[in-house]
C-alpha positions as CSV (number, residue, x, y, z in Angstrom):
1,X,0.0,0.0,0.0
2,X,3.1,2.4,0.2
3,X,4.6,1.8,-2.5
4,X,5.5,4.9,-4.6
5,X,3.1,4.0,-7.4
6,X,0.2,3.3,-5.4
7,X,0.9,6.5,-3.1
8,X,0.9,8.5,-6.6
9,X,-2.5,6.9,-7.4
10,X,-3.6,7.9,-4.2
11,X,-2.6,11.0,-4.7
12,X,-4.6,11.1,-7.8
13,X,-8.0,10.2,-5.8
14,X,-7.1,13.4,-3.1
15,X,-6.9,15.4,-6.5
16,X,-9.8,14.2,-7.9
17,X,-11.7,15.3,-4.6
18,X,-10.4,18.7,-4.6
19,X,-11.9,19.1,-8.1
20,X,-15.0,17.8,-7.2
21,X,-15.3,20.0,-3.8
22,X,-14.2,23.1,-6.8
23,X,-17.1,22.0,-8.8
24,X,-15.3,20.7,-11.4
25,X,-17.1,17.7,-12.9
26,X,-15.1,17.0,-16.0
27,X,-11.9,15.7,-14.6
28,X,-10.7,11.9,-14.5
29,X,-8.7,9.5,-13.1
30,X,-6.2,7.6,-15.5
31,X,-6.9,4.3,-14.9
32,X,-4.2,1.4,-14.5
33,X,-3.1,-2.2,-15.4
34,X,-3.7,-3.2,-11.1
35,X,-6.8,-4.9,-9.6
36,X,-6.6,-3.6,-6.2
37,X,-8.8,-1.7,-3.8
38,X,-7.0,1.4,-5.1
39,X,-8.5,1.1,-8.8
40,X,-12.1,-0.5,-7.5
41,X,-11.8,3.2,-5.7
42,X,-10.7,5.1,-9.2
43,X,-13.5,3.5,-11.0
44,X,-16.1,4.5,-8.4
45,X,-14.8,8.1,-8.3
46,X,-15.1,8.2,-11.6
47,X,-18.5,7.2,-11.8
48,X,-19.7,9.3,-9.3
49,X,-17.4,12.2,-11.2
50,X,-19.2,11.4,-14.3
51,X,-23.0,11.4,-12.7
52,X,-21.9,14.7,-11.4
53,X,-21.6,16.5,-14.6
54,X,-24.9,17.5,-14.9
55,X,-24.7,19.8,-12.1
56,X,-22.1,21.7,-13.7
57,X,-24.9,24.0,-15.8
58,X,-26.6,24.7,-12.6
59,X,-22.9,27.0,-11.9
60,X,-24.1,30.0,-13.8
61,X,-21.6,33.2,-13.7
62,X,-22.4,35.3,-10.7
63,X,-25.0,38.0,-11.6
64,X,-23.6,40.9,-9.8
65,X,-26.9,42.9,-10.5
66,X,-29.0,41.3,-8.4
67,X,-29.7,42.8,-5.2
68,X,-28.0,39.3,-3.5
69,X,-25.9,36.2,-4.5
70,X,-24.6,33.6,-3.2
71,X,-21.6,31.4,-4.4
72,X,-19.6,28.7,-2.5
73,X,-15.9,29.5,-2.7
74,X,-12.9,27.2,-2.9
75,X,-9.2,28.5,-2.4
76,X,-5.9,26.3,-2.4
77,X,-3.0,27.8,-0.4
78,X,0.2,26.6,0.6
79,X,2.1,27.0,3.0
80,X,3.2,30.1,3.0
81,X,-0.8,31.0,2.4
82,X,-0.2,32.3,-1.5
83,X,-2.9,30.7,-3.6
84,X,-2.4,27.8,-5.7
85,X,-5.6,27.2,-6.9
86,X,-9.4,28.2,-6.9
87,X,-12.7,27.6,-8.5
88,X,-14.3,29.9,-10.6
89,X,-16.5,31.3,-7.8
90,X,-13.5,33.1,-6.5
91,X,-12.1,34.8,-9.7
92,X,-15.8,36.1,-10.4
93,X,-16.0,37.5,-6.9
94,X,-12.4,39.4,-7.0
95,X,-12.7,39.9,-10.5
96,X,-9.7,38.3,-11.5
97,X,-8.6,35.1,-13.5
98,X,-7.0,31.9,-12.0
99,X,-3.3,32.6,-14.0
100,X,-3.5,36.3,-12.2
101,X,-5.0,34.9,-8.5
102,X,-1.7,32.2,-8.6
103,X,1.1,32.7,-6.1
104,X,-0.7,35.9,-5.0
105,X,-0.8,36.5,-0.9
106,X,-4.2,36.1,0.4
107,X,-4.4,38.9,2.3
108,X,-4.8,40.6,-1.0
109,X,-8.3,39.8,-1.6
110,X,-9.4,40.3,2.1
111,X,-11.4,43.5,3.0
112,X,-9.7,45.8,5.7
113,X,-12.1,44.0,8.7
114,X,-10.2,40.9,8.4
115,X,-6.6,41.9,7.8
116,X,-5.8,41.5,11.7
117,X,-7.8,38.3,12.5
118,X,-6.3,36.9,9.4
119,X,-2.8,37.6,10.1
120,X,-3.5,36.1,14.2
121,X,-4.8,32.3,12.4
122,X,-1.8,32.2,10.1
123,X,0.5,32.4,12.9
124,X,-1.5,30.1,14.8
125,X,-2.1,27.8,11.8
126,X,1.8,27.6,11.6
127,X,2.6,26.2,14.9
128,X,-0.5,24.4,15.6
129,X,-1.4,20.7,13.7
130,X,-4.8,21.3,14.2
131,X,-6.8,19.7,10.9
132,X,-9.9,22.0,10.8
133,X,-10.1,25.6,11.9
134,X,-13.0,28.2,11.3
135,X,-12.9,32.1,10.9
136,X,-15.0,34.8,9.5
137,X,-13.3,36.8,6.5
138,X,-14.4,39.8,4.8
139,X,-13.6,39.8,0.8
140,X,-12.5,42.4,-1.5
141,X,-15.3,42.3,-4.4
142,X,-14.9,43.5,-7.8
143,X,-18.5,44.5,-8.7
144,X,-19.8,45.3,-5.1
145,X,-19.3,46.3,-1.7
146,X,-17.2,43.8,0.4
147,X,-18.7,40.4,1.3
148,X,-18.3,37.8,4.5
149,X,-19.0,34.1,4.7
150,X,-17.6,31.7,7.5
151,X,-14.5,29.6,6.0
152,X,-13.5,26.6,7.0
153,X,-9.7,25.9,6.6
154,X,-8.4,22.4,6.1
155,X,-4.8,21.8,6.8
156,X,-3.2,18.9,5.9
157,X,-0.8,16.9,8.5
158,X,3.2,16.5,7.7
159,X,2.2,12.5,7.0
160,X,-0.6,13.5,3.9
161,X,0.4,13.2,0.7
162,X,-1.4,16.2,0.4
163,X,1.0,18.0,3.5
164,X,1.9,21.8,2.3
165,X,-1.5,22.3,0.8
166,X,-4.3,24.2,2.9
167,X,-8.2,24.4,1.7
168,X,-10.2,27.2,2.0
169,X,-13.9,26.7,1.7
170,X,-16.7,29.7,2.4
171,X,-20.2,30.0,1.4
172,X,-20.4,34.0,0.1
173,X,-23.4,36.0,0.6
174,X,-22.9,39.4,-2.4
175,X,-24.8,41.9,-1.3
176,X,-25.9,44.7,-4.2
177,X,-27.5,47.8,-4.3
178,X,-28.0,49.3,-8.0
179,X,-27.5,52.9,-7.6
180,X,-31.0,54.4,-9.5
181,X,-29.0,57.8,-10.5
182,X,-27.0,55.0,-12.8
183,X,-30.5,54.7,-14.9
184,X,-29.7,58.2,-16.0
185,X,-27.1,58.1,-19.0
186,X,-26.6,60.7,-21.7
187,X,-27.1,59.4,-25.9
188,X,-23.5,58.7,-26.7
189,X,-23.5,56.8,-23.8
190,X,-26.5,54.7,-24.5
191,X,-25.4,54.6,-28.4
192,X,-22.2,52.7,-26.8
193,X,-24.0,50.5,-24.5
194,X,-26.1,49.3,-27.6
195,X,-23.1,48.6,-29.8
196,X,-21.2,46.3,-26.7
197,X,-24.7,44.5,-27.1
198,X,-24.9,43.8,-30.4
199,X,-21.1,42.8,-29.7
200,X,-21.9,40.3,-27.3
201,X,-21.9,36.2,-28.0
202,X,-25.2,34.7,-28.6
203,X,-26.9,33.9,-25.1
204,X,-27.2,30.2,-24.6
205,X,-30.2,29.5,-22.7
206,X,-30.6,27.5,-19.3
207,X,-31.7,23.8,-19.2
208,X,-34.4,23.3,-16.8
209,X,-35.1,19.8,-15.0
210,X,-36.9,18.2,-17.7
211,X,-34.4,19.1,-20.6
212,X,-31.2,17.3,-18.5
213,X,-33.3,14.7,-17.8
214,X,-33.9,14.1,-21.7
215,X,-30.0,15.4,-22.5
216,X,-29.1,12.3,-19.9
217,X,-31.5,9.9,-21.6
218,X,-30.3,10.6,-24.4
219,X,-26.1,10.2,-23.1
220,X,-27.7,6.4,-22.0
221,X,-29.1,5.8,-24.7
222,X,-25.9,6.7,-27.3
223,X,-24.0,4.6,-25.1
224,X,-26.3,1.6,-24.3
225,X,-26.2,1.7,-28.8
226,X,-22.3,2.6,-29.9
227,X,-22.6,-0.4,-32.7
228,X,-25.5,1.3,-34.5
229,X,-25.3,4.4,-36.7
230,X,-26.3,7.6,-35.0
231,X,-29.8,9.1,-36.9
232,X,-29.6,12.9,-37.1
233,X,-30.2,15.3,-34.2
234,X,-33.4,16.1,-35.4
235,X,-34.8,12.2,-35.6
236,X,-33.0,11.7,-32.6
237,X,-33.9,14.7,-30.7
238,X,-38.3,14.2,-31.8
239,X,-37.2,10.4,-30.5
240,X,-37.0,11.7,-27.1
241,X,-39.7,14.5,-27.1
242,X,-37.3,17.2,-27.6
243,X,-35.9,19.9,-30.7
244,X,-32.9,19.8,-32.5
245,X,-31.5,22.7,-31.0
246,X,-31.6,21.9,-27.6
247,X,-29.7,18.4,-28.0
248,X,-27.0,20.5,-30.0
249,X,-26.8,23.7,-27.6
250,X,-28.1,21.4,-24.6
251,X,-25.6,18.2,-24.8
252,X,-22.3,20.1,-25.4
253,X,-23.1,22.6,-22.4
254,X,-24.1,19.4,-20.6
255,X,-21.4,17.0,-21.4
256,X,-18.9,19.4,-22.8
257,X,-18.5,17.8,-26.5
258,X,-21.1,17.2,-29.0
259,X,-23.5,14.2,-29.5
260,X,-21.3,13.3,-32.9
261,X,-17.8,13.7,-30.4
262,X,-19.2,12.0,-27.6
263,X,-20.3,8.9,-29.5
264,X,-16.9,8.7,-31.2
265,X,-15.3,8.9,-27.3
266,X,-17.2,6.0,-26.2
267,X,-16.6,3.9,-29.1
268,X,-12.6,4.6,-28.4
269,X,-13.2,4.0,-25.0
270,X,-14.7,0.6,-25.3
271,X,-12.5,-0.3,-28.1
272,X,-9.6,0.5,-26.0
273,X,-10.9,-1.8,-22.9
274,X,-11.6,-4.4,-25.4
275,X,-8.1,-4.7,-27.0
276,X,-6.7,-4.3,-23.9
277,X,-8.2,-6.5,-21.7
278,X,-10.0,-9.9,-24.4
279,X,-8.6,-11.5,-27.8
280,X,-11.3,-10.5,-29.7
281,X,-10.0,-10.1,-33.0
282,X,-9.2,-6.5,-33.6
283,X,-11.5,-6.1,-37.0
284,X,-14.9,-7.7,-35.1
285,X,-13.9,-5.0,-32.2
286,X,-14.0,-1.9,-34.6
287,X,-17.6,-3.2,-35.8
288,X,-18.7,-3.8,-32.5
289,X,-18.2,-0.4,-31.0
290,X,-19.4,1.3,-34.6
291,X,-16.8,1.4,-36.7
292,X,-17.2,0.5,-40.4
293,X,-13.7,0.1,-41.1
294,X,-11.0,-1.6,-38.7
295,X,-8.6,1.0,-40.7
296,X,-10.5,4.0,-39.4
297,X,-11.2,2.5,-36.2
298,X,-6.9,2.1,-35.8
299,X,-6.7,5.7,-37.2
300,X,-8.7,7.4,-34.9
301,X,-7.4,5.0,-32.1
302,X,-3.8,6.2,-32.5
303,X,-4.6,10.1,-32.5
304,X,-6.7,9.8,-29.6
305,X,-3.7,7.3,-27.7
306,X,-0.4,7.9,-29.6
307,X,-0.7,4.1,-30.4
308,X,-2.0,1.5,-32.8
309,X,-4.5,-1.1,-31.0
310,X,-1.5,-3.7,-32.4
311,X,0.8,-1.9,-30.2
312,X,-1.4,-2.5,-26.9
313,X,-1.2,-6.1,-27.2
C-alpha cells in the first residue's frame, strides 16, 4: 500500500476530490493495469465524477446585478498562504482570472475588517497541527461592496500526501444595491452601450429539469447503442420528445462535446478496454463499437492514444 506508485495513485483520488469539492465535474482519473482496492476506488470516483456532470450547468456566472448572491468558494494555499488554486467562484468574486490569482498573498483579496484576525490564524495555523479551523473573513469584491462568509480551513498533516496544501472553503453571501441615478445616461452613452450589445456572443439558454433529464437519456441511450449508426439530431432529438436545438446547444453545455464527439469517445473507450483486456479479433472490435472500417477505427485510435490497438497487445 506504500509503494510509490500506489501513493501516486492515491494521490490522484485526493486530486480528484479537490476538483469535485471546486465544482469541477469533468476531470478523470487515468486508470491502471492493477486490480486492487485502489482502482475499484478510481472506477467509483469516476462514476460518481461522471453522474456529477450534470450539475455543472446549474454553476451559472455570478450576476452581480441582483440585489443578492450567493456562491460557495474554494481557495488552495500553501504554506506560505499564497494561492495555488481556486474555483471559478472566487475569480468572479475578486474579479480576477486563476493565471492572475496564482502565487498571490491572500491577504490581497481580504477587505480591511479581516486583515488583523487573518494575520493572528496564520501564525497560529503555523505552529498548531490542528486539521480544521474556522474564521470569519471579509472579501474584497470587484462589482460590489465587500462580502463575508464563515471559511473553513483544512490543513493537511506533515504524514498527507497532500502535507503543504491548505483548503479554504466559504459560502459567500454578495450583497448589491444598483444605484437608481446610474439609470440616467446621456445618448452617446446609450449609443455605446447598444453597440457592446450587439457585440456580445449569442446567449445560450438555461436547461431546466426536464431538458437534462432528456439530454441524460439521451447520453444512456448513445452509449447503451455505440454499434448502430447515429440518426440525425433532429430524428433523434423528436425520438426523445425534444428539438434539434436543444440536443445541439443542450448536450455540449451538458457533457462538454457534441452528440457526434461523444459517441466517437465512447466507441474509443470501449474499443480500447476491449483490445486491452480480451482476444477479440481486432476487426470484429472496430464493428462492434461502430466502426465500419477496422482502418478508421486504428486511425482514430492512434490520434486519440499515440498508439495503434496492435501496439497494446
Amino acid at each position: 500500500m506504500f509503494r510509490i506508485e500506489n501513493q501516486s495513485r492515491l494521490k490522484g483520488i485526493y486530486k480528484q476530490l479537490l476538483e469535485i469539492y471546486k465544482g469541477n465535474y469533468s476531470s478523470r482519473i487515468d486508470r491502471t493495469d492493477y486490480s486492487d482496492d485502489l482502482e475499484v476506488l478510481t472506477v467509483l470516483l469516476n462514476m460518481v465524477t461522471e453522474k456529477l456532470q450534470p450539475l455543472s450547468v446549474l454553476q451559472e456566472d455570478i450576476d452581480f446585478k441582483n440585489s443578492s448572491t450567493s456562491l460557495n468558494i474554494v481557495i488552495i494555499v500553501n504554506n506560505d498562504f499564497k494561492i495555488m488554486e481556486s474555483n471559478n467562484s472566487f475569480s468572479q468574486l475578486v474579479g480576477k482570472e486563476g493565471t492572475q490569482l496564482y502565487n498571490q498573498p491572500l491577504e490581497n483579496y481580504l477587505a480591511n475588517q479581516s486583515i488583523e484576525e487573518w494575520y493572528r490564524l496564520k501564525k497560529e495555523l503555523t505552529h498548531t497541527s490542528t486539521i480544521e479551523n474556522k474564521i470569519n473573513l471579509w472579501f474584497k469584491t470587484n462589482h460590489a461592496r465587500p462580502c463575508s462568509g464563515i471559511c473553513t480551513i483544512v490543513s493537511f498533516p506533515r504524514t498527507s500526501l497532500l502535507y503543504g496544501k491548505r483548503i479554504l472553503i466559504a459560502s459567500i453571501r454578495v450583497e448589491n444595491k444598483i444605484s437608481c441615478r446610474s439609470v440616467h445616461k446621456d445618448q452617446s452613452s446609450l449609443g455605446r452601450t447598444m453597440l457592446d450589445v450587439k457585440k456580445q456572443k449569442k446567449v445560450i439558454p438555461a436547461l431546466n429539469g426536464r431538458d437534462i433529464s432528456i439530454l441524460i437519456s439521451i447520453e444512456n441511450h448513445v452509449k447503451n447503442n455505440l454499434q448502430m449508426p447515429l440518426v440525425t439530431l433532429r430524428e433523434l432529438a423528436h425520438s426523445f420528445g425534444t428539438n434539434e436545438y436543444k440536443v445541439k446547444i443542450g448536450f455540449k453545455k451538458l457533457f462538454g462535446v457534441s452528440v457526434f464527439q461523444f459517441l466517437k469517445n465512447e466507441r474509443l473507450k470501449k474499443a480500447h478496454a476491449l483490445v486491452k483486456f480480451t482476444s477479440i479479433p481486432i476487426k470484429e472490435i472496430a464493428l462492434t463499437v461502430g466502426f465500419k472500417q477496422p482502418n478508421h477505427m486504428s486511425r482514430e485510435f492512434k490520434r486519440r492514444y499515440g498508439y495503434n490497438p496492435t501496439e497494446l497487445r
